[in-house]
N, C-alpha and C positions, 0 to 999 in steps of 0.2 A: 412579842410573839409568845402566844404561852406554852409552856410543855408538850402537851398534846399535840398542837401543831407542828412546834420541833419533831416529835418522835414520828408524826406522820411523814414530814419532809423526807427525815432521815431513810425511811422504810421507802419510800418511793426510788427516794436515788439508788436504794442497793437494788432493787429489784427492777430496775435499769440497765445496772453494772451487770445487774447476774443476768439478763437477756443478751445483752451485749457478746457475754463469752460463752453463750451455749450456740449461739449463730453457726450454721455449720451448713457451706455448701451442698443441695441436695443430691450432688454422684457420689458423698462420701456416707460412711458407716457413721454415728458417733463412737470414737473414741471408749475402747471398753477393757481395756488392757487390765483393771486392777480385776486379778482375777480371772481373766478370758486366755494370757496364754501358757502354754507347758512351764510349771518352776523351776524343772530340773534344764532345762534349756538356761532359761536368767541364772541358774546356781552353775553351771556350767563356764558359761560368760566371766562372770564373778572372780571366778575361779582364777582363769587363764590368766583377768586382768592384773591381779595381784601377784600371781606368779613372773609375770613378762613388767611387771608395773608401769600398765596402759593405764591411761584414765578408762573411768568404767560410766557409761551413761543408764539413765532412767529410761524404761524402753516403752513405748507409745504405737499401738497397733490401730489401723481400720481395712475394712474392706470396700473396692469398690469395684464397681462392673461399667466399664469405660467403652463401650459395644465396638469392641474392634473385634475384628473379624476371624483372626487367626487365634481367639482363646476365647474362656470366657472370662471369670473375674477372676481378682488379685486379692492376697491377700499381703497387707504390706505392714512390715515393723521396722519403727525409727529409731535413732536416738531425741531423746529429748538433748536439743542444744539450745545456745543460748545466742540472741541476734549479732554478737562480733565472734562466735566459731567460724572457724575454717569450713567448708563443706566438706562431708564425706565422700569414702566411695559407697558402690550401690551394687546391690547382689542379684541376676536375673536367675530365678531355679526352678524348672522343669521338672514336674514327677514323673514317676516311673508309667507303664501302662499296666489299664484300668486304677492304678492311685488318683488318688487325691489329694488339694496341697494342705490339708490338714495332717496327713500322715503326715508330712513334715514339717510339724507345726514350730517341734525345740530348736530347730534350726534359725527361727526366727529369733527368740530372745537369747540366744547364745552369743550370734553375730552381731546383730542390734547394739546387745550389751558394751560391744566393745566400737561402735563408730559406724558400724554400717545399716546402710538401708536396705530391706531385704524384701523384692519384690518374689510370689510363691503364686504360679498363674495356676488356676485350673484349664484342664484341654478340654474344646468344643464337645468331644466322645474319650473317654475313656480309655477309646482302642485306637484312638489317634496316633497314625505312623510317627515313624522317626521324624522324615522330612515335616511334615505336619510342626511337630516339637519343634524343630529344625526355625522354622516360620516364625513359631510362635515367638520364641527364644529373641529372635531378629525384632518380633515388632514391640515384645516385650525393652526390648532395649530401647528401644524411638519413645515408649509410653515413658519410660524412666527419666526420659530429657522431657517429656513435653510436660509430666507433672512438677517438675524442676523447674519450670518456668512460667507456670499455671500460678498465679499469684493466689489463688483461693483451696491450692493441695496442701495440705498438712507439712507436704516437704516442700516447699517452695524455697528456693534457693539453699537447699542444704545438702545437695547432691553436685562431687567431685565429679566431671561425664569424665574428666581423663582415668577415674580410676573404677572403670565398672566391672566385673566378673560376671563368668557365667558358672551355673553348679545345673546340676542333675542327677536325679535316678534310676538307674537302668535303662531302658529306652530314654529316657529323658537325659542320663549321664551321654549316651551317644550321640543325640540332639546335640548336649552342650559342645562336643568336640567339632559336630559337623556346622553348629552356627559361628566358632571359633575360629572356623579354616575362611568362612564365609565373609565376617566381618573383620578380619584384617585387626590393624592396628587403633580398630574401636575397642575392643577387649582387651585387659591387662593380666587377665588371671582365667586358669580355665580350672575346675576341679569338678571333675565326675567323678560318681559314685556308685560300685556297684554297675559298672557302665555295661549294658546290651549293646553289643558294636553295629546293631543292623534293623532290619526290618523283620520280625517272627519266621523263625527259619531261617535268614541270610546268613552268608558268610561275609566277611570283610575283606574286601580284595584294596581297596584303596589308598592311600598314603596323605597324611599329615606333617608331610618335611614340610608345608608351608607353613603349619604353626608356630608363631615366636612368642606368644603370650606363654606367661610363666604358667607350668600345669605342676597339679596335683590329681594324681589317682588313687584312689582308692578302694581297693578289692577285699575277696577274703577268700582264705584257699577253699572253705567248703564252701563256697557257691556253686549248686549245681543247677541251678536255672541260665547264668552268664560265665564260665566256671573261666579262670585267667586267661589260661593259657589261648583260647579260644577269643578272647574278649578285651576284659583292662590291660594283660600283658603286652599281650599283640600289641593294639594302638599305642599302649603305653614306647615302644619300639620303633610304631612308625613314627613319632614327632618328633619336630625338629626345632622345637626350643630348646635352647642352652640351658633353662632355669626350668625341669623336670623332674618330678619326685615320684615314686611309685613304693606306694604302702600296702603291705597285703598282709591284713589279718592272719591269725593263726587261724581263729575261730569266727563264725556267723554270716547264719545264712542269706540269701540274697537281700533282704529285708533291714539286716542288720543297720542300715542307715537311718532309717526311718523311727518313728516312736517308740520308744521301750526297746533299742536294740542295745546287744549287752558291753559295748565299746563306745556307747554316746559320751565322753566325758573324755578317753583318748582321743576320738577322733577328732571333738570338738577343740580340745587345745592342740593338735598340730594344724589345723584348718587354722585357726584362728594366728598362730604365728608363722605359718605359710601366707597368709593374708598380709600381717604386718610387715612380713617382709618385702615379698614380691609386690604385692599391690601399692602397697603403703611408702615402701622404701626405707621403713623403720629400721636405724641400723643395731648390728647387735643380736637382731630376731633371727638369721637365717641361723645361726648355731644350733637353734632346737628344735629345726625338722632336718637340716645336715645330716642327724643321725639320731637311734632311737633311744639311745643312750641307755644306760642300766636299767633305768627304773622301768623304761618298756620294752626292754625286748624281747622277752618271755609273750609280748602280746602281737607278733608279726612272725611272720612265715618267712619273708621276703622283704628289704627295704633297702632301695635304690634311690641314691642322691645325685647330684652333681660331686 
């Protein structure tokens, strides 16, 4: 065989190889992560990981629009694992109203960073009620098993279903507590953020003592669109999980959860070892949400443990 032959063979096979791995179910997005999502999210991650000394993964984002009816599309970040890891858990997160789950885009490679799968729905409208969220929240959770089991999803078989959470913001924080009461002992971890307790104008007349999923709240005193006392305190009061934490900013407005708000980096590392603990079962982690400890207390109003 002469040269030439050889180097054609050779160019044939790679460019085989290289069709082979660009094959990509058409429900999904290609794969766009280097560059596509927030860094200060992945530096955040990073962060926590070496601090708490989790392993820390490479993080792998797409989107897809699955026509289910209570939302419209997802936008999802992974961990890059390897075929004998353990599955993780998996993060269902609601935005606030009229948001988008772009505003919460660093939420993605923060969590990711550290093991989780992090499902961020957009709502059908914008001005989609609580109940609505509420819905969505519920079917968002069933989507999270069935792409877990969808042998052609990106996450196929790398989703823990015992260890799933729910997050939100504002209206969307309120969703996640009322899909929380809803779905029982499917949930392990509930953390709203910024929580709106109601429907535009409601007040909150109703009670959460059936909650046992571990919760995290988190507010801020100058919120004057959800302001606590009104809002995250209150429910934070009515629930009746043992494993309950309520964090309230000193500073930042209702928004502060979201992109560019001035506490993404604390709230990311207590989220993050509030996750390892309660969700995860990591021991060792609950010590540094227990309390705010010196180096942040200057940055809370208010911080209530177990």
């Amino acid at each position: 065989m002469t040269s030439a032959r050889i180097f054609r063979t050779l160019i044939h096979a790679l460019l085989l190889l290289a069709a082979s791995l660009l094959v990509l179910p058409a429900a999904y997005a290609q794969d766009n992560s280097q560059g596509r999502y927030r860094p200060e999210g992945r530096q955040i991650g990073v962060a926590a990981g070496r601090e708490f000394g989790e392993r820390i993964y490479e993080v792998r984002t797409y989107e897809t629009n699955p026509g289910i009816a209570e939302f419209a599309d997802v936008m999802v970040f992974y961990p890059l694992t390897l075929s004998f890891d353990r599955p993780n858990g998996a993060i269902a997160f609601s935005p606030g109203f009229r948001a988008a789950a772009d505003n919460y885009e660093w939420w993605g490679p923060a969590l990711a960073s550290l093991g989780y799968n992090v499902f961020i729905f957009n709502t059908n409208e914008p001005t989609d009620d609580l109940d609505a969220r509420a819905d969505a929240l519920a079917a968002l959770v069933d989507f999270i098993k069935a792409e877990n089991a969808n042998p052609d999803s990106p996450v196929a078989n790398k989703i823990d279903e015992d260890k799933i959470a729910l997050m939100g913001h504002s209206m969307g924080g309120g969703a996640a507590l009322a899909a929380a009461d809803r779905l029982g002992d499917a949930v392990g971890a509930v953390i709203p953020l910024a929580l709106y307790c109601c429907n535009p104008g409601g007040s909150f007349e109703g009670d959460y003592g059936s909650i046992s999923a571990a919760a995290l709240v988190i507010a801020s005193a100058e919120d004057t669109v959800a302001p606590p006392e009104a809002h995250a305190r209150l429910l934070y009061d009515s629930l009746g999980s043992e494993n309950k934490i309520y964090m309230e900013f000193a500073a930042g407005d209702h928004m502060f959860p979201a992109n560019g708000g001035p506490e993404l980096a604390t709230m990311g590392r207590f989220t993050l070892a509030f996750l390892k603990a309660y969700l995860d079962g990591v021991e060792g982690l609950a010590q540094h949400v227990a309390e705010p400890g010196d180096a942040y207390a200057d940055r809370f109003s208010t911080y209530l443990a177990p």
